[in-house]
Steps between C-alpha positions, in 0.01 A plus 500: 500500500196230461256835509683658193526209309082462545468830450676540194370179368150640551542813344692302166177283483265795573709680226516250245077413567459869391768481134301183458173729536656797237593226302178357456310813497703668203484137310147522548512887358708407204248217398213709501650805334649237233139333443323877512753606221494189283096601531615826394647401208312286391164799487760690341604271244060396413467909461773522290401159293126626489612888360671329259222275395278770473709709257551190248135437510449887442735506220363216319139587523469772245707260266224170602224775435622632189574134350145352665330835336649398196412192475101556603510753236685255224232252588179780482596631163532035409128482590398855324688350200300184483172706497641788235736293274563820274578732795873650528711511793557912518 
């Protein structure tokens, strides 16, 4: 009776040394797969951000270029003024 309480209590500890092993293990799996995602994400979420980026500074370039072009010319024809008062804007 003494032998089957030993054994038994051996293989309980034996069993519960390995769950305690699993246990560990798949904690240790789930923080790494939770830290690769987040990592993940977070690419995913700069390539988004930078796409987006790009496209507002493509969309408002022709508009800056057309209003800078403007402007140079506004202030071109202001100096060839000065030098030809009687010349006509045409």
């Amino acid at each position: 009776m003494l032998c089957t309480l030993a054994s038994i209590a051996v293989f309980t500890s034996v069993w519960a040394l390995q769950k305690t092993c699993m246990v560990t293990k798949l904690s240790t799996e789930i923080t790494s797969n939770t830290i690769k995602h987040k990592k993940e994400t977070k690419k995913f979420i700069a390539k988004i951000k930078s796409k987006a980026r790009l496209k507002r500074i493509i969309t408002m370039l022709p508009f800056a270029g057309a209003v800078a072009g403007i402007y140079f010319k506004e202030n071109n024809y202001k100096d060839w003024l000065q030098g030809n008062p009687s010349g006509t804007k045409s």
